[in-house]
MIMIBA-625804 format. One record per residue (C-alpha): residue number from 1; x, y, z. Coordinates in nm, 3 decimals. Layout:
N
<site><seq>NUM</seq><px>X</px><py>Y</py><pz>Z</pz></site>
...
This chain:
271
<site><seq>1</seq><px>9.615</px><py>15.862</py><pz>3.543</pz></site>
<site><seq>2</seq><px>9.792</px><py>15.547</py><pz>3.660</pz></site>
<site><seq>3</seq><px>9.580</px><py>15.174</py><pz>3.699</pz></site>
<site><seq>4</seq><px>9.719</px><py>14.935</py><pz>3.897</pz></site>
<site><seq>5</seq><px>9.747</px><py>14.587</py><pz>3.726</pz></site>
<site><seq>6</seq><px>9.841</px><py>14.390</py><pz>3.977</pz></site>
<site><seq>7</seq><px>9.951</px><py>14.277</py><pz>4.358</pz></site>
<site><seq>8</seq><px>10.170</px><py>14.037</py><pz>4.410</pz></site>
<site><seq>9</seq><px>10.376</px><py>13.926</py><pz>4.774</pz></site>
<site><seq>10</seq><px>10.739</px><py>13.947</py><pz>4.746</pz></site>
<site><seq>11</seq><px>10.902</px><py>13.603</py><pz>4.786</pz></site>
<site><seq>12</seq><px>11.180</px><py>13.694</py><pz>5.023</pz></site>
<site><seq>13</seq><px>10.956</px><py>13.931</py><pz>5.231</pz></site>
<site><seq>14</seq><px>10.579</px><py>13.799</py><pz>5.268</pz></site>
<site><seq>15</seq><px>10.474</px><py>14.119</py><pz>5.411</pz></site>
<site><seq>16</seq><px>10.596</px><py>14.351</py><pz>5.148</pz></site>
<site><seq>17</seq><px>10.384</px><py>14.361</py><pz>4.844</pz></site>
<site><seq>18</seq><px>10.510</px><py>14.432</py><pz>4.483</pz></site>
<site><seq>19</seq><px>10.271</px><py>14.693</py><pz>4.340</pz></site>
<site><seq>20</seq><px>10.293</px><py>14.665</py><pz>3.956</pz></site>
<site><seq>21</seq><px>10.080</px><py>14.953</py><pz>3.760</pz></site>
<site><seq>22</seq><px>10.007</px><py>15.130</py><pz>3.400</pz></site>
<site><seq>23</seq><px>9.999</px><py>15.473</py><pz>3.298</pz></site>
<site><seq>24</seq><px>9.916</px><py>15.396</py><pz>2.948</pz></site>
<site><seq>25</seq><px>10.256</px><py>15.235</py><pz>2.826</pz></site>
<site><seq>26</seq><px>10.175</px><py>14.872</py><pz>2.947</pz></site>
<site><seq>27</seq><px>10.253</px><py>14.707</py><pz>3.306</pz></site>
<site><seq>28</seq><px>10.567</px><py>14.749</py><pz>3.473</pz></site>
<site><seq>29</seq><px>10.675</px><py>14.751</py><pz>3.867</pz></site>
<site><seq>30</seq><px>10.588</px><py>15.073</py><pz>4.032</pz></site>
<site><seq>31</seq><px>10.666</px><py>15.020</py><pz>4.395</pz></site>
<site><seq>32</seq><px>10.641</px><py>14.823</py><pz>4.710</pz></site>
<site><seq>33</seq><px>10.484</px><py>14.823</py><pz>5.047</pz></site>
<site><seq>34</seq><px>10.416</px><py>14.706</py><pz>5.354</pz></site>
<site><seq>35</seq><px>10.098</px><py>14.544</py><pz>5.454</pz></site>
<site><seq>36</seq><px>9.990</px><py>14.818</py><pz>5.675</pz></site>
<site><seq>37</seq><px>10.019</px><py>15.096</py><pz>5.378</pz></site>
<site><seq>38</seq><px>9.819</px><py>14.815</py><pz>5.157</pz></site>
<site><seq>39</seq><px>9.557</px><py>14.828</py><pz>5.397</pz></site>
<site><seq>40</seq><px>9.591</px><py>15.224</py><pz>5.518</pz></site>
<site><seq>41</seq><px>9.516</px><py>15.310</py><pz>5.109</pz></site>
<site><seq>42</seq><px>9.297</px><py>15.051</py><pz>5.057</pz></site>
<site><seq>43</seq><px>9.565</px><py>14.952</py><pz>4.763</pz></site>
<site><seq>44</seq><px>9.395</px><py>14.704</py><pz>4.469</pz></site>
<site><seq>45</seq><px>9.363</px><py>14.594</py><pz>4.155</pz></site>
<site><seq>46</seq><px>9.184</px><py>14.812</py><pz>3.884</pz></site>
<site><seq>47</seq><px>9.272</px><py>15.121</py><pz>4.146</pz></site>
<site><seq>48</seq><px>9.380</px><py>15.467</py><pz>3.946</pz></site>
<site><seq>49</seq><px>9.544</px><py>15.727</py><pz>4.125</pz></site>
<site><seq>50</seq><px>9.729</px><py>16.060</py><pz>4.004</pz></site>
<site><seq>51</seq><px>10.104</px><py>16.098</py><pz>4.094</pz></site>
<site><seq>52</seq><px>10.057</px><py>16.312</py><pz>4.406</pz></site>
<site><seq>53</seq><px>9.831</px><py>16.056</py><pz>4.525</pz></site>
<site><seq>54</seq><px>10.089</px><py>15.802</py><pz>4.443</pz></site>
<site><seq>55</seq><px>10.395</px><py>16.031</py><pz>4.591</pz></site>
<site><seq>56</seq><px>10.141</px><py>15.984</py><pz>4.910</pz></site>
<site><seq>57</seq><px>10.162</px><py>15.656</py><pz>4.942</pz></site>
<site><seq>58</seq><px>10.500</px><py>15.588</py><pz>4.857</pz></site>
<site><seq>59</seq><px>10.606</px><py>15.850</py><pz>5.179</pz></site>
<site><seq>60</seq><px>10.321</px><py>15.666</py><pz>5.395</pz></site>
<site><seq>61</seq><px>10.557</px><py>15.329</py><pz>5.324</pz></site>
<site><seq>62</seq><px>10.901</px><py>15.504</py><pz>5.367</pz></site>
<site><seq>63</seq><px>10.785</px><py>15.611</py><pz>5.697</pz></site>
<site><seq>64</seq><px>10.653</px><py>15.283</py><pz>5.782</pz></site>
<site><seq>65</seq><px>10.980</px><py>15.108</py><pz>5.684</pz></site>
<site><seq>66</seq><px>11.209</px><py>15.371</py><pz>5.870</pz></site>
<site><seq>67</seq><px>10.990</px><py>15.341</py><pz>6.222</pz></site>
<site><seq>68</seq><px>10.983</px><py>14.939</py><pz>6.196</pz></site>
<site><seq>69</seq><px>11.330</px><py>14.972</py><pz>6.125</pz></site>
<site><seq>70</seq><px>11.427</px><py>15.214</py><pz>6.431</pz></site>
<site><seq>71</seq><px>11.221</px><py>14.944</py><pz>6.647</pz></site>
<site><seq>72</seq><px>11.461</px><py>14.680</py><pz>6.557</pz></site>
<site><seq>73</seq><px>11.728</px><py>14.864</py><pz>6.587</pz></site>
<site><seq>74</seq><px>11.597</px><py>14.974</py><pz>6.936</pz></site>
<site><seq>75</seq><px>11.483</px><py>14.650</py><pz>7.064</pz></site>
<site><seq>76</seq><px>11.879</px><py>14.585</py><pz>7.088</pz></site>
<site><seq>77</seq><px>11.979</px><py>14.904</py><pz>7.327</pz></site>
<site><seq>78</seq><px>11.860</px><py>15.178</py><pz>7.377</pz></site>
<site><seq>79</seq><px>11.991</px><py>15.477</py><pz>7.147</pz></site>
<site><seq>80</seq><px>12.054</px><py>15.813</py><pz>7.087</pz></site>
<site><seq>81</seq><px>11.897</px><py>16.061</py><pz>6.821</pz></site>
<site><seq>82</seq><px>12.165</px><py>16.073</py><pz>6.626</pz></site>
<site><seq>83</seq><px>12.269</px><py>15.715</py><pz>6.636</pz></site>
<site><seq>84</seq><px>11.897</px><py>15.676</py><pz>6.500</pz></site>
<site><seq>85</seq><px>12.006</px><py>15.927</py><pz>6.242</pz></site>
<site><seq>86</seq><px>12.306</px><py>15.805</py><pz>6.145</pz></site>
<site><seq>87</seq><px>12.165</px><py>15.433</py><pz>6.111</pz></site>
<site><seq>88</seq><px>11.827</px><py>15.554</py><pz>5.904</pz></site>
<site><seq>89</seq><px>12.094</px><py>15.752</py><pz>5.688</pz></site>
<site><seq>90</seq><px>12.274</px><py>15.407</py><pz>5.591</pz></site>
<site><seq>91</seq><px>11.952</px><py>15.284</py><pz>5.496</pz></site>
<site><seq>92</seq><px>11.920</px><py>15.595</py><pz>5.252</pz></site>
<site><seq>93</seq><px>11.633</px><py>15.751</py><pz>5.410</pz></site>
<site><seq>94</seq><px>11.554</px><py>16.120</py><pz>5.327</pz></site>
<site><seq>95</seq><px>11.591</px><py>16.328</py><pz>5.611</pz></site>
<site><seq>96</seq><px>11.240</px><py>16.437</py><pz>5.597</pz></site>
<site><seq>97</seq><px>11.163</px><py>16.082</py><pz>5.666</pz></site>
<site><seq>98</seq><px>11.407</px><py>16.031</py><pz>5.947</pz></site>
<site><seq>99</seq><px>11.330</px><py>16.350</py><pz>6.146</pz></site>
<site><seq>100</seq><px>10.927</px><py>16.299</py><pz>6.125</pz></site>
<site><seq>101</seq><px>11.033</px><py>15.913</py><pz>6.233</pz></site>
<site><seq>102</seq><px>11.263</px><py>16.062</py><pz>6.529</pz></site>
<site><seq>103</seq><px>10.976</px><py>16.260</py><pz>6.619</pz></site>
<site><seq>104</seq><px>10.790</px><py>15.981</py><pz>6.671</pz></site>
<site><seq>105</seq><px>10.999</px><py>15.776</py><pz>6.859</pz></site>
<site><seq>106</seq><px>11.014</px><py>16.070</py><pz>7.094</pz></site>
<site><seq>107</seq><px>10.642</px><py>16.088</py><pz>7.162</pz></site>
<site><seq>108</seq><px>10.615</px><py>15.730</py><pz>7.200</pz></site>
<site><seq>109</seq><px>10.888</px><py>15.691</py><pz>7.481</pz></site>
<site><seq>110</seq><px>11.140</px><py>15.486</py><pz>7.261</pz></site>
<site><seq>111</seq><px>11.453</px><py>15.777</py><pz>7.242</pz></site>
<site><seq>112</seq><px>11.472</px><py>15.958</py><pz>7.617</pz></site>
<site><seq>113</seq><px>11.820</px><py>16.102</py><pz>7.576</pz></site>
<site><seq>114</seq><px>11.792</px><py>16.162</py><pz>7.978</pz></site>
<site><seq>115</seq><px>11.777</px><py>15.834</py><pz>8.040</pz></site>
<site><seq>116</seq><px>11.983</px><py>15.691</py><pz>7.777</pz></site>
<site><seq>117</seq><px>12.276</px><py>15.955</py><pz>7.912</pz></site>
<site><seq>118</seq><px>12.166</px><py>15.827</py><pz>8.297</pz></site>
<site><seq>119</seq><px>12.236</px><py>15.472</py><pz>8.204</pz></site>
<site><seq>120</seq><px>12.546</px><py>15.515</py><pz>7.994</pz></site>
<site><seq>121</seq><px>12.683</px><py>15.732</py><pz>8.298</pz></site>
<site><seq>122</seq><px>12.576</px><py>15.487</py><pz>8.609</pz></site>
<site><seq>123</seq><px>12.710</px><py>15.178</py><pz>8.367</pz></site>
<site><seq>124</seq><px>13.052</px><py>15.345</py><pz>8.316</pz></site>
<site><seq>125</seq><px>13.107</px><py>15.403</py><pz>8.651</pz></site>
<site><seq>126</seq><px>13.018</px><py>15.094</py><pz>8.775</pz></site>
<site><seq>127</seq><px>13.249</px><py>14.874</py><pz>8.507</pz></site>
<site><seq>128</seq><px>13.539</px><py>15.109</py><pz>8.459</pz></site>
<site><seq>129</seq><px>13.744</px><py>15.323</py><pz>8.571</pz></site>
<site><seq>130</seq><px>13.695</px><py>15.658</py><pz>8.294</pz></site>
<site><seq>131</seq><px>13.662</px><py>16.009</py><pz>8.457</pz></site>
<site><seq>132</seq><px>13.385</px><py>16.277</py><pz>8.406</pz></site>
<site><seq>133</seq><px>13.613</px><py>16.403</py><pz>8.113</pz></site>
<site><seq>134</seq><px>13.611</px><py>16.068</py><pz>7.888</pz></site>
<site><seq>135</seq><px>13.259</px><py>16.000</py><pz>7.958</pz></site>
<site><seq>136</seq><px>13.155</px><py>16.367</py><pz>7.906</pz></site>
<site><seq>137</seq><px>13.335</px><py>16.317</py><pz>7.547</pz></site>
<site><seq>138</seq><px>13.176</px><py>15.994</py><pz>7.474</pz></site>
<site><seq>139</seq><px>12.802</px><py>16.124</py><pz>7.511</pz></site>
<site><seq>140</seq><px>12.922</px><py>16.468</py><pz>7.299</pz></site>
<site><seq>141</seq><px>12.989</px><py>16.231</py><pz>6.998</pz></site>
<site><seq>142</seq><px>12.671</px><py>16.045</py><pz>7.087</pz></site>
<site><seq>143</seq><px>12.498</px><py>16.365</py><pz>7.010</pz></site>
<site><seq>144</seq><px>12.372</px><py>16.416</py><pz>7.418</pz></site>
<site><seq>145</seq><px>12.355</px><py>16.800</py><pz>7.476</pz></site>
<site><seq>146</seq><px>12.589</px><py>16.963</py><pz>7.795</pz></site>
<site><seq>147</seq><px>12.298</px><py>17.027</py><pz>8.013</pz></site>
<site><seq>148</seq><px>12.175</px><py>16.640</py><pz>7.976</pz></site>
<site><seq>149</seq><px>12.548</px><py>16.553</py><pz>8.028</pz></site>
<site><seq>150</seq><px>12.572</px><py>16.742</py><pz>8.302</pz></site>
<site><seq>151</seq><px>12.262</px><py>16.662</py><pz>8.553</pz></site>
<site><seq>152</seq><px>12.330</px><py>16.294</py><pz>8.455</pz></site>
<site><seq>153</seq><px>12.772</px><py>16.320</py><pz>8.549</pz></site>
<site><seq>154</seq><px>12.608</px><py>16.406</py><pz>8.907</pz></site>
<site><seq>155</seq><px>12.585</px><py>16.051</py><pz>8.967</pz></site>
<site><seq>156</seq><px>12.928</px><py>16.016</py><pz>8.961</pz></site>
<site><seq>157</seq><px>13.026</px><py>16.141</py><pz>9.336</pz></site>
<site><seq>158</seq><px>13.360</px><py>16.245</py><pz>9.402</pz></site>
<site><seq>159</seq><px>13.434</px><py>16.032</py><pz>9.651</pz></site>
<site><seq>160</seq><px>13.373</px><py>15.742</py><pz>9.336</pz></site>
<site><seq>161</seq><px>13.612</px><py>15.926</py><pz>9.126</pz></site>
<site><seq>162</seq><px>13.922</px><py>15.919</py><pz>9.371</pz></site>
<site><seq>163</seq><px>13.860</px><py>15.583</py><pz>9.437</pz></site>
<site><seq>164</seq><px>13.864</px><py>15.490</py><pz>9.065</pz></site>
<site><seq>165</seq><px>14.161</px><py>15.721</py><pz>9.045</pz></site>
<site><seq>166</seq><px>14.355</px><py>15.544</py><pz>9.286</pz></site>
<site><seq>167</seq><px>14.301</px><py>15.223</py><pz>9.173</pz></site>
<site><seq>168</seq><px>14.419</px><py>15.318</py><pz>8.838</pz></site>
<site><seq>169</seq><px>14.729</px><py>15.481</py><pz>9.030</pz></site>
<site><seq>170</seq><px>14.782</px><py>15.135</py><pz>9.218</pz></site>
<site><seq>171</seq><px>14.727</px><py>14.968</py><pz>8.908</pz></site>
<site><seq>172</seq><px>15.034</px><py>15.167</py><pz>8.687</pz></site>
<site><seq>173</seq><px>15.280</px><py>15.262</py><pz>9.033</pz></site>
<site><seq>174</seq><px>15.478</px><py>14.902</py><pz>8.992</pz></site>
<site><seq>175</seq><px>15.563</px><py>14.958</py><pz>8.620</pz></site>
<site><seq>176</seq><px>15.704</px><py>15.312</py><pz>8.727</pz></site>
<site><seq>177</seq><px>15.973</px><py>15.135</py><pz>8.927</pz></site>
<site><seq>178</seq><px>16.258</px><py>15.265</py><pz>8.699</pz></site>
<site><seq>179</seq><px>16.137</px><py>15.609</py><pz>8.733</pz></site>
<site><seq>180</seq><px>16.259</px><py>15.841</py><pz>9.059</pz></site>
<site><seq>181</seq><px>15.943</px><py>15.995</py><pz>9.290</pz></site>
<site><seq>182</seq><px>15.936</px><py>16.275</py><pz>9.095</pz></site>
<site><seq>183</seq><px>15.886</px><py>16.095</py><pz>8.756</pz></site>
<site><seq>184</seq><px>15.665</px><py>15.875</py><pz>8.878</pz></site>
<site><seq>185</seq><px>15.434</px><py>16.172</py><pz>9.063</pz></site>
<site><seq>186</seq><px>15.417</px><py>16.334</py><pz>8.675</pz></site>
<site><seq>187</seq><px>15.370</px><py>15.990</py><pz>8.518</pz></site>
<site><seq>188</seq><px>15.072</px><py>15.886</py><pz>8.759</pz></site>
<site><seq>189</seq><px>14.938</px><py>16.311</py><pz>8.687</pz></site>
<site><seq>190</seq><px>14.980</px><py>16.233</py><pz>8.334</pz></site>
<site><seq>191</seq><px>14.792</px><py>15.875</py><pz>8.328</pz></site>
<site><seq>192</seq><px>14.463</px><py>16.054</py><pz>8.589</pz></site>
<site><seq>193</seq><px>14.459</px><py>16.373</py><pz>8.283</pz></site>
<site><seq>194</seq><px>14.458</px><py>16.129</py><pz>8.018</pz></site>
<site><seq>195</seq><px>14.173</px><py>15.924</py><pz>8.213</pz></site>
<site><seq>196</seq><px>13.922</px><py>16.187</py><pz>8.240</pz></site>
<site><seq>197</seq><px>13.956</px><py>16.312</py><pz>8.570</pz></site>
<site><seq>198</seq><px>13.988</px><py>16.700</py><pz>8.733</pz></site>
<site><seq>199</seq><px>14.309</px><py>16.823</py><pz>8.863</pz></site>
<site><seq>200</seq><px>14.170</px><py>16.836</py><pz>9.232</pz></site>
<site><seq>201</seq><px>14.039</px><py>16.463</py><pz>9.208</pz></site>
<site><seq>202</seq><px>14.418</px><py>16.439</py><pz>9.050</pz></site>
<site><seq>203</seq><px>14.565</px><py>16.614</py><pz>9.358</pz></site>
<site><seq>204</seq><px>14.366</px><py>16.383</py><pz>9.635</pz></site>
<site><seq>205</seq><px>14.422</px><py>16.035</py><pz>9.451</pz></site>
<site><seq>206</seq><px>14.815</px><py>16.138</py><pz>9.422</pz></site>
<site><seq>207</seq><px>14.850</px><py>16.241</py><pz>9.776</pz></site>
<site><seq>208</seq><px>14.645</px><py>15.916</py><pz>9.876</pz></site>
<site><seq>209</seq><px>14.865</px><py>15.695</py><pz>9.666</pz></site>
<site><seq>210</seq><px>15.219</px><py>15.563</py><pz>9.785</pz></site>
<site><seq>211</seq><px>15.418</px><py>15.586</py><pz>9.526</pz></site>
<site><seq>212</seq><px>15.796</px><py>15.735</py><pz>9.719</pz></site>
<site><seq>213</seq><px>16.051</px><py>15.516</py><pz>9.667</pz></site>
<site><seq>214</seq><px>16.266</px><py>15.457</py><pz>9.962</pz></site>
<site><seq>215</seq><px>16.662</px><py>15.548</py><pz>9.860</pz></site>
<site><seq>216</seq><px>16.761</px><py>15.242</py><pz>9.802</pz></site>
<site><seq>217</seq><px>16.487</px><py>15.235</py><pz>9.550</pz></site>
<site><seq>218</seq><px>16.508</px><py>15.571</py><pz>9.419</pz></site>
<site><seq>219</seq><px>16.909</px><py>15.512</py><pz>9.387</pz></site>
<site><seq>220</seq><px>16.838</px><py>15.161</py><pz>9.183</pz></site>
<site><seq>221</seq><px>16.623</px><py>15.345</py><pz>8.984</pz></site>
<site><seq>222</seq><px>16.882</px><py>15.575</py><pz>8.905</pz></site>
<site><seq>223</seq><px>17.184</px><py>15.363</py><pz>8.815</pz></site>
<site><seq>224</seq><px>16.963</px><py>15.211</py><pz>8.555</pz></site>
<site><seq>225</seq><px>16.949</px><py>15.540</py><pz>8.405</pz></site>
<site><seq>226</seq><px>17.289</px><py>15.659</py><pz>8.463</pz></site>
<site><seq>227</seq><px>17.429</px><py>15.333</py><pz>8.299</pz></site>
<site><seq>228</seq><px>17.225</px><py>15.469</py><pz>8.000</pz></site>
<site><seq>229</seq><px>17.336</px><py>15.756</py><pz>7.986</pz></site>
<site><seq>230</seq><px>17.658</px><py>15.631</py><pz>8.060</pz></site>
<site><seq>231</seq><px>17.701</px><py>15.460</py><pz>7.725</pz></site>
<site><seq>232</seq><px>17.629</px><py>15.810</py><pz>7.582</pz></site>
<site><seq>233</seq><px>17.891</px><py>16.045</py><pz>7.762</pz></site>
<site><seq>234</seq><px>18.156</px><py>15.801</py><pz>7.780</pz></site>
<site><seq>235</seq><px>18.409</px><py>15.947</py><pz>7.536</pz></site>
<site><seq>236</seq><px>18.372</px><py>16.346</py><pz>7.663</pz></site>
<site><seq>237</seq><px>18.661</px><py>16.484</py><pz>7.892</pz></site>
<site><seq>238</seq><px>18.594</px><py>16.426</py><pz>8.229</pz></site>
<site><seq>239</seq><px>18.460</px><py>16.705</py><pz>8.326</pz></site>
<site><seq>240</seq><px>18.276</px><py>16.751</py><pz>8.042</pz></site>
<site><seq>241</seq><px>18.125</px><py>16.390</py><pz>8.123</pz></site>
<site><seq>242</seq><px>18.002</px><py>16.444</py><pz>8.496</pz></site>
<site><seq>243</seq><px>17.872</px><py>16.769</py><pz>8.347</pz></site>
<site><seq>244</seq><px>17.628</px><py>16.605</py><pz>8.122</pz></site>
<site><seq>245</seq><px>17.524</px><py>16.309</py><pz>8.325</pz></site>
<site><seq>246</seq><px>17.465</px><py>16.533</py><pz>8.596</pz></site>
<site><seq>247</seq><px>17.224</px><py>16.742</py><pz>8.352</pz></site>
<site><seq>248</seq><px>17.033</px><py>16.453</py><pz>8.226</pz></site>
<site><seq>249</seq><px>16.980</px><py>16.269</py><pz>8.528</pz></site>
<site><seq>250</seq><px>16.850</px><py>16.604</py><pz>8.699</pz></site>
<site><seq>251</seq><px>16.621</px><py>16.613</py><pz>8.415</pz></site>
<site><seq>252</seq><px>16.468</px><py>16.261</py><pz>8.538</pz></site>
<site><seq>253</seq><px>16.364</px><py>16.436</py><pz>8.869</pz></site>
<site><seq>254</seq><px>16.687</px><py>16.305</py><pz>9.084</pz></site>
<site><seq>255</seq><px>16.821</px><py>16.473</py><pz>9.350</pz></site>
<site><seq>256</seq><px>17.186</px><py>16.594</py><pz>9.338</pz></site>
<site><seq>257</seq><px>17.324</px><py>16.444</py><pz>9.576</pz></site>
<site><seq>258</seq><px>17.183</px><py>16.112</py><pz>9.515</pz></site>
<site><seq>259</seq><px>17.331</px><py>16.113</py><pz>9.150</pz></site>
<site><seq>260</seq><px>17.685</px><py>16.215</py><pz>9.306</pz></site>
<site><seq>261</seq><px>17.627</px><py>15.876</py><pz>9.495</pz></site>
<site><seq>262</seq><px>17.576</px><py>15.740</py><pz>9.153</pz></site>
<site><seq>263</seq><px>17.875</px><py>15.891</py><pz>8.953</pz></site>
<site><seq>264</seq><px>18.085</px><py>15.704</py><pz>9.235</pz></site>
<site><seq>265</seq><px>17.934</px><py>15.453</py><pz>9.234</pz></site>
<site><seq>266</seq><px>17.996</px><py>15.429</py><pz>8.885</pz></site>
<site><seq>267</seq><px>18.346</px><py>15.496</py><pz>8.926</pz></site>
<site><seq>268</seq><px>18.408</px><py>15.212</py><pz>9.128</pz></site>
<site><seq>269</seq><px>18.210</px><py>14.964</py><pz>8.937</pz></site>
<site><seq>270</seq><px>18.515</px><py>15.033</py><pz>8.663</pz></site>
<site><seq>271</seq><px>18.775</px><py>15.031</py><pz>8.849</pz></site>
């Protein structure tokens, strides 16, 4: 049989009360609680309880502390399960604790994974410029199921996703300028995979985009490269040399006749 001895308010935390008891070896500090668990067990001095009556109340005030806790946490943004989970874990909660606190939340309204995956979609959309893929991905490590995903990526129209595509495509095409229209189709492909969006929203956004170089342009573009690789080849036979800046040029999505334009060229700037 455990007494307890005595009450007495924490000095950092006036709600919390230090709960001192003795179980026939003198006084010492049992445990602390809240003011609501003080009150739910009608907690006081002189009271004797046996230890599964004490395990009790200890799990009443664990519970108490992890839902106030979620509340704060909430009252911030709204979350997901497991980013509840993952912040009552930090705390060292058991996960009996956290899932009957979860649980909780649930019935009272404060986790709605629907809505939280609604928001997180409509807010994406409207301040960047992600595809369906990257936010898909984002909610998956947020713990949102694929069919919540799903019915709340509807939002996101297609007609939204080529015009973020193409803005991201307008965005990259004048940093491409050293690259010929081939490159820079791939490149602008590449940077629309990477970004989360389908190969038909990839297809429309591309063919929407102007991003041909004229020849003038697409022959500037290549003399930077074939100075490059210029420096490389220099000291192979001549025919040898054409051979191999022919090759790697090709390989940068010129046309062959343009780089024969370019090999003279060449010539003549050295002669």
């Amino acid at each position: 049989m455990t007494i307890i001895t005595k009450i007495q308010v924490q000095k950092l935390n006036k709600e919390r009360f230090n709960i001192y008891t003795d179980s026939g070896k003198g006084e010492e500090y049992s445990f602390s609680v809240d003011a609501d668990t003080l009150v739910k067990f009608n907690l006081k001095k002189g009271m004797s309880f046996e230890q599964f009556e004490l395990e009790e109340i200890i799990h009443a005030d664990q519970l108490r502390k992890a839902y106030l806790a979620s509340i704060v946490y909430l009252s911030r943004m709204m979350r997901t399960k497991k980013e509840i989970e993952q912040y009552l874990l930090k705390q060292e909660h058991t996960n009996d604790t956290i899932e009957t606190t979860i649980m909780r939340l649930e019935e009272e309204g404060y986790i709605n994974e629907s809505k939280y995956a609604d928001s997180y979609v409509r807010t994406s959309v409207n301040t960047s410029l992600k595809g369906p893929t990257i936010i898909r991905n984002e909610l998956l490590t947020k713990g949102i199921t694929k069919p919540v995903i799903e019915n709340s990526l509807k939002q996101y129209s297609m007609e939204s996703q080529v015009d973020h595509a193409m803005q991201l495509c307008q965005k990259k095409i004048a940093s491409f300028n050293r690259y010929s229209t081939a490159q820079k189709k791939i490149k602008l492909e590449d940077l629309l995979r990477r970004k989360g969006f389908s190969a038909s929203i990839i297809s429309i956004a591309i063919e929407e985009t102007n991003y041909q170089s004229d020849e003038d342009e697409e022959l500037s573009a290549l003399l930077v490269h074939a100075r490059k690789a210029k420096r490389k080849f220099d000291g192979l036979s001549d025919w040898e040399y054409k051979q191999k800046m022919k090759s790697a040029l090709f390989r940068k999505g010129f046309s062959i006749e343009l780089i024969e334009r370019a090999l003279q060229f060449l010539e003549e700037e050295n002669e």
